[in-house]
C-alpha positions in Angstrom: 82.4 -191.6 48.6 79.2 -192.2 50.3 76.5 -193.6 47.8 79.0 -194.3 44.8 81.1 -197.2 46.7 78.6 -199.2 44.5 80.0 -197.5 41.2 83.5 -197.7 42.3 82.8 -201.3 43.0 81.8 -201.9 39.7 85.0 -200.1 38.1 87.1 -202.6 40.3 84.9 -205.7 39.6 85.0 -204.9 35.6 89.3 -204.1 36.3 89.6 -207.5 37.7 87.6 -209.3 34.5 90.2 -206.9 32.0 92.9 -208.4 34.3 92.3 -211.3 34.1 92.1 -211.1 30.4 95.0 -209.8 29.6 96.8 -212.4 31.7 94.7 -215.5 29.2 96.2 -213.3 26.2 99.8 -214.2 26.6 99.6 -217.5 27.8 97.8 -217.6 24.4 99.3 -216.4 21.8 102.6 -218.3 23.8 101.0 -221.6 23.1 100.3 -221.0 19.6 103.8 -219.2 18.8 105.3 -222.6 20.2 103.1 -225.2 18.3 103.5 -222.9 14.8 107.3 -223.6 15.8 106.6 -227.2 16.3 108.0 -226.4 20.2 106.9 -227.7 23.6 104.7 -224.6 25.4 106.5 -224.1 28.9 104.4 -223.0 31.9 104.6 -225.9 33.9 101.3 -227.1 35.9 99.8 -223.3 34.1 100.4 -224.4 30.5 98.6 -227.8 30.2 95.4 -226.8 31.8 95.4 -223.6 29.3 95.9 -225.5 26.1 93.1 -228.3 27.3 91.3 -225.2 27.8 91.2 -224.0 23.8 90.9 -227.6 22.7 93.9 -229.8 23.3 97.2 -229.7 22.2 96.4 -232.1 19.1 93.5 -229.8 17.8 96.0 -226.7 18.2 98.2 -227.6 16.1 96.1 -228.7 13.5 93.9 -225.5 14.0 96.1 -222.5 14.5 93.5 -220.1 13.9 91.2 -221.2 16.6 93.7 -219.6 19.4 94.1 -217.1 17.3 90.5 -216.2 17.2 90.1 -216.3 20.9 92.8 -214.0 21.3 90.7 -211.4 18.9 87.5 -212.6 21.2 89.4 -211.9 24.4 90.3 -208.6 23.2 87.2 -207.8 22.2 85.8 -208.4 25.6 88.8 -206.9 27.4 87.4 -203.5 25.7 83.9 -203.7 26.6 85.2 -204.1 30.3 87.6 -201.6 30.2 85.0 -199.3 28.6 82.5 -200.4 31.6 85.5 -199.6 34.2 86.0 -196.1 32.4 82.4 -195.4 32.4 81.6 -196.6 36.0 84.2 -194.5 37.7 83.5 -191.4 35.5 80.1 -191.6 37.0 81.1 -191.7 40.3 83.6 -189.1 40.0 81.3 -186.6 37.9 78.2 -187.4 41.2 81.1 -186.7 43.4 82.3 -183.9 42.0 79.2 -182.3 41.6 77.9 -182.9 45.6 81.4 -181.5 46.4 80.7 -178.3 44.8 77.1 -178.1 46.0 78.3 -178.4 49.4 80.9 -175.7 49.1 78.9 -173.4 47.6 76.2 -173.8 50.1 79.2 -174.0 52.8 80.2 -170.4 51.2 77.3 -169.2 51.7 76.7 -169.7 56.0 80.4 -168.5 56.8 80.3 -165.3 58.4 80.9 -162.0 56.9 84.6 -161.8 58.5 85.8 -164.9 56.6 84.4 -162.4 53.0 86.0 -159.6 54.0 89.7 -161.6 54.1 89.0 -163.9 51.6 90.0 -163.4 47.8 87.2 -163.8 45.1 89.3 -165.0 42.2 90.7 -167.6 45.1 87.1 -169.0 46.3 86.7 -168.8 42.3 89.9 -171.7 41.4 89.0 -173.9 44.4 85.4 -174.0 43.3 85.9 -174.9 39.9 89.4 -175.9 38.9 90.6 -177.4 42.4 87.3 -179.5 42.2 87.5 -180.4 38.5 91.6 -181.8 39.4 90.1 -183.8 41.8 87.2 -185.1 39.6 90.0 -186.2 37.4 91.7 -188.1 40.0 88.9 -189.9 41.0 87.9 -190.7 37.6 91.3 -192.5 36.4 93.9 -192.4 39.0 91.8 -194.0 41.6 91.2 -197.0 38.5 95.0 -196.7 37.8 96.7 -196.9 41.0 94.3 -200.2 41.7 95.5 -201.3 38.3 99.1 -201.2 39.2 98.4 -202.6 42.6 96.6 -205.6 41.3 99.3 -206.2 38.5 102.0 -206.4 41.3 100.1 -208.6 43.2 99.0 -211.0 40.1 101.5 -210.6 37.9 104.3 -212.6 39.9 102.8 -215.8 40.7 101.6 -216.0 36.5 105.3 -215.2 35.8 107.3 -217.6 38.4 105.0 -220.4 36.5 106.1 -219.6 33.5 109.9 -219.3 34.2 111.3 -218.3 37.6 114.8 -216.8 36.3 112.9 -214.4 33.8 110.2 -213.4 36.5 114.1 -212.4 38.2 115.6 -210.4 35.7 111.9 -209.1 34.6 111.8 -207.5 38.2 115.7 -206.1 38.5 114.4 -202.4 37.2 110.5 -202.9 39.1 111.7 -201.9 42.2 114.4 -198.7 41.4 111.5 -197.2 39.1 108.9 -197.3 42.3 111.4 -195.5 44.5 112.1 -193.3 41.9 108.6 -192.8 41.5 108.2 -192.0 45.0 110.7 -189.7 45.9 109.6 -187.9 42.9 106.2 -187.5 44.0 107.9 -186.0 47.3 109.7 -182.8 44.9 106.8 -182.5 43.3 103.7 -182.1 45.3 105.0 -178.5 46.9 105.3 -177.1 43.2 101.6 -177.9 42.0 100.4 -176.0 45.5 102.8 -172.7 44.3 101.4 -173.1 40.7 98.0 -173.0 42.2 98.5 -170.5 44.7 100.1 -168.8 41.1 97.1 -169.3 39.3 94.6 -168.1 42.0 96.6 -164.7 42.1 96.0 -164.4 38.6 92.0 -165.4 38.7 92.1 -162.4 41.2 93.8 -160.0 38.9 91.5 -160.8 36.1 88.3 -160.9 37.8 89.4 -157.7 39.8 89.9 -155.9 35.9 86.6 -157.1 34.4 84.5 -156.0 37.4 86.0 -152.4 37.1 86.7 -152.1 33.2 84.7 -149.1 33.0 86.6 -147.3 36.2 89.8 -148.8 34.4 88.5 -147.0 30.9 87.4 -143.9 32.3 91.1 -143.3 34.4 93.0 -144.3 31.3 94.3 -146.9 33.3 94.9 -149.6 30.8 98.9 -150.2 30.5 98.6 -150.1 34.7 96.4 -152.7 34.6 98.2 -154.4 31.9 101.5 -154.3 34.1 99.6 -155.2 37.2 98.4 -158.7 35.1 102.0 -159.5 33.9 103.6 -159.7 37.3 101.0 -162.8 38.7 101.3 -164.0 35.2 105.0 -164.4 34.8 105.1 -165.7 38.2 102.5 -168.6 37.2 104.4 -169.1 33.7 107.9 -169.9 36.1 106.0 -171.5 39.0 104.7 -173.8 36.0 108.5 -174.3 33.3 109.7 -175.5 36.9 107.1 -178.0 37.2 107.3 -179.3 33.6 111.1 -179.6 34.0 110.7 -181.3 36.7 108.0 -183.5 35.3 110.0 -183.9 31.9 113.4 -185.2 33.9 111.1 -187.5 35.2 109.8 -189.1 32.1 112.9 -189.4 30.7 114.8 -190.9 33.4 112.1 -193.3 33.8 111.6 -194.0 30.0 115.6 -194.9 30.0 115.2 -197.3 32.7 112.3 -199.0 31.4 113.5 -199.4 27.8 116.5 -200.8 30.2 114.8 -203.0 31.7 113.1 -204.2 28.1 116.8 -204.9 26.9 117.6 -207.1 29.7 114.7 -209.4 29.5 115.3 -209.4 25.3 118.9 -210.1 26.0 118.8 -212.7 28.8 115.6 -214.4 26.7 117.6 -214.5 23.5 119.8 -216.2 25.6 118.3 -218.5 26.9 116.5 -219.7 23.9 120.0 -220.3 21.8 120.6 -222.9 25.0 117.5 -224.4 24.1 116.4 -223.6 28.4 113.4 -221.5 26.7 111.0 -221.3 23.8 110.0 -218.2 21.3 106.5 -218.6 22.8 107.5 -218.2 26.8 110.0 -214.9 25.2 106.9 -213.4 23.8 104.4 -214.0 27.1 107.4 -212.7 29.4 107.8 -209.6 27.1 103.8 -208.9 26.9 103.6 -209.7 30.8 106.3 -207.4 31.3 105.1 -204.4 28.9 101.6 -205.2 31.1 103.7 -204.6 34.5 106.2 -202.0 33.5 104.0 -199.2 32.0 101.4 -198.9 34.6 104.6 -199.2 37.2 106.1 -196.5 35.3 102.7 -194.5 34.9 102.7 -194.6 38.8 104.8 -191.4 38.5 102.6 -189.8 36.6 99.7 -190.9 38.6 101.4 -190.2 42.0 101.9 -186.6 39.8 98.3 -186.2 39.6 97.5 -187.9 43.2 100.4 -184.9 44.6 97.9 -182.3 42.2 94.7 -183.8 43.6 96.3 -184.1 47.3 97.0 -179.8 47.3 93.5 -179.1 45.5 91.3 -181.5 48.3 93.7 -179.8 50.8 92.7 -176.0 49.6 88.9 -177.4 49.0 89.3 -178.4 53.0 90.4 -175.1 53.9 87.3 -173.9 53.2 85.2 -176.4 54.4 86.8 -176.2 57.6 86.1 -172.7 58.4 83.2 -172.7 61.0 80.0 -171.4 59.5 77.9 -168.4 61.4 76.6 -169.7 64.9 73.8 -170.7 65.2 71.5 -169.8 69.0 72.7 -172.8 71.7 68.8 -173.3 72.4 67.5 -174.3 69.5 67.6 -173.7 65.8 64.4 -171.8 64.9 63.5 -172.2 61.3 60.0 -170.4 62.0 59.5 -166.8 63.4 59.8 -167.1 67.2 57.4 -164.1 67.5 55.3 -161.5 65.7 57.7 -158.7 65.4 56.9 -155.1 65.7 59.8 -153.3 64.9 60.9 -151.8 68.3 64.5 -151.9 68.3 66.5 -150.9 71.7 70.4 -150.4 71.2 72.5 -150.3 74.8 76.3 -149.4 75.2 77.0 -151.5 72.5 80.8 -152.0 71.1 82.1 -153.3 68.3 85.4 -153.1 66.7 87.1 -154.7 63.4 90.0 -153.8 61.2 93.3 -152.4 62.0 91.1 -148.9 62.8 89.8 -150.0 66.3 86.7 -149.8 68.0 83.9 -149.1 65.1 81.1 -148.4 67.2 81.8 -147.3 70.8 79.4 -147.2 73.7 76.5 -145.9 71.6 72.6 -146.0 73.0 69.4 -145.4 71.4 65.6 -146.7 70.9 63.2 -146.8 68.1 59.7 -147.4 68.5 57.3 -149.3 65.9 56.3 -147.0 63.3 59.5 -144.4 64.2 61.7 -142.8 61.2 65.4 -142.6 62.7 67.8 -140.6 60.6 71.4 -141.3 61.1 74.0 -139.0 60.6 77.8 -138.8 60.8 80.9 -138.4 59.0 82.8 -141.2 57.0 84.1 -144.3 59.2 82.0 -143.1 62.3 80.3 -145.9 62.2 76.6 -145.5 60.3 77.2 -149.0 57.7 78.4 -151.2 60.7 75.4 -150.1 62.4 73.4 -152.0 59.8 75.5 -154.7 59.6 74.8 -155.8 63.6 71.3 -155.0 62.5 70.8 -158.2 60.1 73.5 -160.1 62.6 76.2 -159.8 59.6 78.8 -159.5 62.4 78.3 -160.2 66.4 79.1 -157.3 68.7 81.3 -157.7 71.6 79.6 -156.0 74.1 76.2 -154.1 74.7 72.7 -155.4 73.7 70.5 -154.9 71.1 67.4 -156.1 71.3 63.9 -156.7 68.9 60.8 -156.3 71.1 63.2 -156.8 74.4 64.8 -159.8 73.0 68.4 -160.0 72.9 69.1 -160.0 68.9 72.7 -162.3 69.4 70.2 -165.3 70.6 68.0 -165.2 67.8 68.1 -167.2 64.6 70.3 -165.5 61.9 67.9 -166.4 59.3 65.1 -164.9 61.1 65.8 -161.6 62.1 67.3 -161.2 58.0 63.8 -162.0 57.5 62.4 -158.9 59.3 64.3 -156.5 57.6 64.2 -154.8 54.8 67.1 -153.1 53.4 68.9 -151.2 50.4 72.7 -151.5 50.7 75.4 -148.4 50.5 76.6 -150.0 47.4 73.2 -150.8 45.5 73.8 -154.6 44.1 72.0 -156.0 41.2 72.3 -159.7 39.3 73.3 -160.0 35.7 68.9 -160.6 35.2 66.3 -158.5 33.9 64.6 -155.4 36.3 61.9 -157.7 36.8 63.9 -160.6 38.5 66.2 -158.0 40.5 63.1 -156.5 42.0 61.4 -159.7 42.3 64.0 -161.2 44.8 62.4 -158.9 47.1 59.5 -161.5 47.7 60.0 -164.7 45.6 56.8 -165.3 43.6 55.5 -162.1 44.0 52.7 -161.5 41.1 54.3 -158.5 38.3 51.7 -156.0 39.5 53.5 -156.1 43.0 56.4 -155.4 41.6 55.1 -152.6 39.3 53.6 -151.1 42.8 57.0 -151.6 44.2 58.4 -149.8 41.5 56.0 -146.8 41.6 57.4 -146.0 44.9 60.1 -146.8 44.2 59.8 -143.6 41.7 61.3 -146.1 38.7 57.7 -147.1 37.2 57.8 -144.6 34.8 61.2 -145.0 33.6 61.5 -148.7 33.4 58.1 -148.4 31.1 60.1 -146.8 28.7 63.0 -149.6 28.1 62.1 -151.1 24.8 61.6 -154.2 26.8 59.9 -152.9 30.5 60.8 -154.9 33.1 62.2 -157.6 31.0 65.7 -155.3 30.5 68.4 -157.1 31.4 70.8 -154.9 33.3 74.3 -156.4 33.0 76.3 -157.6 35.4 75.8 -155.4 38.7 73.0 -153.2 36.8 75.8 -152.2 34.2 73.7 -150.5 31.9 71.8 -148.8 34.3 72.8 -145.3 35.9 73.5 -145.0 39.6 70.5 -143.2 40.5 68.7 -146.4 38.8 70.4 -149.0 40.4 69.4 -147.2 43.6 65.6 -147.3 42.9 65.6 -150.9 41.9 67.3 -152.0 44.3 64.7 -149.9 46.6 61.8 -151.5 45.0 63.1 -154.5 46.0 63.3 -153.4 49.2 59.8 -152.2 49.4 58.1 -155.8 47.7 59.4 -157.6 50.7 56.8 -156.3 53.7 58.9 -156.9 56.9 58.5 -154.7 60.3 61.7 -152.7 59.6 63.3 -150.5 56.4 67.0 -150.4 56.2 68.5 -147.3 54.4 72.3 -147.2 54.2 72.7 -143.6 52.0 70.3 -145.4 49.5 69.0 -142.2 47.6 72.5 -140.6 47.4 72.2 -141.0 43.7 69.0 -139.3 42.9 68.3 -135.7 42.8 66.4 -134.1 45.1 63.1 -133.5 43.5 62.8 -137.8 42.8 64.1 -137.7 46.7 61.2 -136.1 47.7 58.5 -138.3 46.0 60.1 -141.2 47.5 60.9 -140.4 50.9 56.4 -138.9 50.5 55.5 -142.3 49.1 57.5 -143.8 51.8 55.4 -142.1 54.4 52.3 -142.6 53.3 52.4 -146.2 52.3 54.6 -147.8 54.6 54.1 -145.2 57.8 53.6 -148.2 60.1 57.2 -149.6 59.1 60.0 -148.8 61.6 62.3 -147.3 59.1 66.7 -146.5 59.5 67.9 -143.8 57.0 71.8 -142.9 56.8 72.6 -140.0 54.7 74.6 -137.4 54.1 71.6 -134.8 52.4 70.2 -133.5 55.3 67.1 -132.8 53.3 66.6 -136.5 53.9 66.6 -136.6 57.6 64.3 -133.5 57.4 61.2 -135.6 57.9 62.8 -138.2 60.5 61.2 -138.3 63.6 64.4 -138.2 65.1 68.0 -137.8 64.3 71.5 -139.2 65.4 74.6 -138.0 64.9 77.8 -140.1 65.1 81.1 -139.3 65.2 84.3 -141.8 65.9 81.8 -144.3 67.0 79.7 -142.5 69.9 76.7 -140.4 69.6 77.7 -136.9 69.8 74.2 -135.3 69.3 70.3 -136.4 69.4 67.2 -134.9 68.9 64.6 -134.0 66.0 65.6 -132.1 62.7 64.4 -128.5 64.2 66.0 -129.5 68.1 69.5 -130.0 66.3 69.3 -126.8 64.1 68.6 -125.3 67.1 72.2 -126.2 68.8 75.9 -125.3 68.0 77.4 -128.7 66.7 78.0 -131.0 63.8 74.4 -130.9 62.4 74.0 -127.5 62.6 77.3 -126.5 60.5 76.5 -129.2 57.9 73.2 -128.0 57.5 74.7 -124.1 57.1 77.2 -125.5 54.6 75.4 -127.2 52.5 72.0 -125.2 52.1 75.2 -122.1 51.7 76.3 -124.7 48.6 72.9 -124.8 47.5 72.1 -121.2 47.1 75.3 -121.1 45.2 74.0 -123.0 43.0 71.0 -121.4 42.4 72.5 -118.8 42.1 74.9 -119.8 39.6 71.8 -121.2 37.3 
């Protein structure tokens, strides 16, 4: 709310001018009703300073219209104010709104990698957008309409009792059973909108899941699975949402009956009165216009309570995520600039780390790299290469063990910073829905196009961007769609290679490409970037070949270490893979 208390305060300031409108409007039209029936106006001490007010009681009666046209003047202003109110707090909500999804987003983006892994796309998704936009609403009109029906209550009864103390009785015999009705209502209904939502996050899940993998969906013939998988969220939000609207709908009609109730008892008791000559036609009508003032926005209480119970569940799953602690930050200071020139000497020391139900990822393993040094690392799946990386650019802490950047210990060293020294081309190659140009580009922002064409070169993708129809301005679909996996691979390089930072990450980066591209990138690599401390994980031993030195993992410990020609050398994991898969490649060759 901070910096639109002035808007809001506007909103209530032009409510209180409608208010006090509407009340002049049936005092009004009461006076006139009684002098066109050639009746005494009731109101007691209320009544004589009105009329004195629109001209005198004389000039009234002789001039009927005048009141009448300051009842069409009163209106007319009534609607400018109410359209001021509406617009005031539509302001304030919409600024609102939109600072509340700035700071989630930029909330979502400095929570740790352990709170993505858990947390459900589609989910984050709904409480971005359509939690946030339920909430906008609310503050727009139910904020306005609660402090409506507050203010009626509050002003309505003294206006009434002046006018006539037994109807201002009988007008409130139904006021008070349709709040309580209102309010256990509210109570029934608030745990239903949080299962509908919980409903319709499972289904934003489902179909963002689908569209991300259409193609793997296509290509399995997977279609009527998928189809089936869709239905079950989607009934579930289709129940989860009839047993809301029943809800809601016994609501509106039990509360429509007792108002029109409550209209019938003040007609009756009014008709009444008037046939004992205790009440004029004029004091009916105001009591019946005061009444329709007080009763609806009473009655819409229920459905504004609804909305509030809505608004309540949405702010409460918005919190969830707010409350989440973001990555920690070093106790001594935050360091927004480099705390020292980097070289690229990395030292890794029994260090342990485990997540998932699978245990200890990384187990006791030891190993330096000197600036300038090519380390290859080896191993099968889920020994533990990936998670190597991700302790690398602080994505997750370890538990125990040290690494450390130039004999500094990388756990008390701004996040930001040491993500800023590396360098590094994902597993799982990722690009935005934006043309080859911008992909590569977020490599170094504002880096000038002949960068990234140089980037690109050894990158080994020069030559085949050139021959889009529209170069580096192709747009590549969402996650580099229309590109091939090989292609993905060596953008996403290039944008590796435009940011210059001490150390190159490689998780299985040229898995994609065959062997012959391989080799000019892994030369280019050497020759232009040979002072670059550079990680490589693969699987093609042809791509450690070069490395200056090699580890081998297994289960999450080093089981072997040495150079390319040292590990050939010796019985053990490297060696067989090495036999098998040259033995696959001359049965290839063969084959050809």
């Amino acid at each position: 709310m901070r910096g639109f208390r002035r808007l809001y305060g506007l909103a209530i300031g032009s409510l209180l001018i409608v208010t006090a409108i509407n009340y002049l409007t049936p005092l009004v039209a009461s006076a006139t009703i009684d002098f066109a029936l050639s009746q005494e106006p009731q109101g007691g001490m209320l009544m004589p300073h009105l009329i004195a007010w629109i001209g005198g009681a004389e000039y009234v009666k002789n001039h009927l219209w005048w009141p009448a046209l300051i009842m069409v003047a009163l209106t007319i202003v009534s609607g400018g104010f109410s359209y001021l109110k509406g617009r005031f707090a539509a302001k304030a909500s919409d600024g609102i709104a939109r600072r509340l999804k700035d700071r989630l987003y930029d909330h979502l983006q400095r929570l740790p990698a352990k709170y993505h892994d858990r947390a459900e796309t589609g989910d984050l998704i709904q409480r971005c957008t359509s939690d946030v936009e339920t909430l906008r609403l609310a503050l727009s009109t139910q904020v306005v309409d609660i402090s409506n029906a507050v203010l009626l209550l509050i002003t309505a009864v003294p206006v009434m009792v002046l006018l006539d103390g037994r109807m201002t009785l009988i007008s409130f015999t139904l006021v008070v059973p349709i709040i309580l009705f209102g309010y256990f209502y509210i109570g029934r209904v608030k745990h239903l909108f949080r299962e509908v939502d919980e409903a319709e996050g499972q289904v934003t899940r489902v179909v963002q899941e689908n569209l991300t993998g259409l193609r793997v969906v296509r290509a399995f013939a997977r279609q009527s699975f998928e189809i089936d998988k869709f239905a079950a969220p989607n009934r579930l939000y289709r129940d989860r949402s009839l047993k809301l609207l029943r809800l809601m709908s016994w609501y509106w009609s039990s509360s429509d009956f007792i108002v029109l109730m409550q209209q019938g008892l003040v007609l009756f008791a009014g008709a009444w009165f008037i046939s004992q000559g205790t009440m004029t036609v004029g004091t009916l009508f105001a009591f019946v216009m005061f009444l329709n003032m007080l009763l609806w926005p009473v009655r819409q209480m229920g459905r504004t309570l609804t909305d509030l119970g809505k608004s309540i569940v949405a702010l409460n799953r918005m919190g969830e995520i707010l409350a989440e602690a973001e990555e920690s930050k070093p106790e001594s200071k935050d360091q927004t600039e480099m705390p020292f020139k980097f070289e690229g000497r990395i030292e890794v020391t029994d260090l342990v780390f485990g997540h998932g139900p699978q245990g200890a990822a990384l187990n006791g393993i030891s190993f330096k790299v000197e600036p300038g040094e090519t380390l290859a690392i080896l191993g099968p799946s889920g020994s533990g290469k990936s998670t190597l990386m991700h302790l690398l650019l602080r994505l997750y802490d370890y538990e125990s063990g040290s690494i450390r950047l130039d004999g500094r210990e990388l756990n008390e060293l701004d996040r930001q910073w040491v993500r800023s020294q590396f360098s590094v081309v994902m597993q799982e190659p990722f690009l935005f829905s934006k043309t080859i140009g911008e992909n590569i580009r977020l490599g170094s922002n504002g880096a000038a196009n002949e960068a990234i064409r140089d980037a690109a070169r050894l990158a080994d993708i020069h030559d085949t961007i050139s021959g889009f129809p529209s170069d580096y301005a192709t747009l590549v679909g969402e996650r580099g769609v229309t590109l091939s996996g090989g292609q993905r691979q060596r953008v996403a390089l290039a944008r590796a290679l435009l940011r210059e930072t001490p150390v190159l990450l490689l998780d299985d980066a040229l898995s994609a490409v065959d062997a012959e591209t391989e080799m000019n990138i892994l030369q280019a690599l050497r020759s232009r970037h040979g002072r670059r401390t550079t990680l490589v994980i693969a699987h093609r031993l042809s791509t450690l070949a070069h490395a200056d030195r090699v580890i081998v993992l297994d289960k999450g410990r080093i089981i072997q270490e040495g150079t390319h020609a040292e590990l050939l050398s010796r019985e053990g994991l490297y060696q067989r893979l090495w036999t098998i898969q040259n033995a696959s490649q001359q049965e290839l060759t063969n084959a050809d």
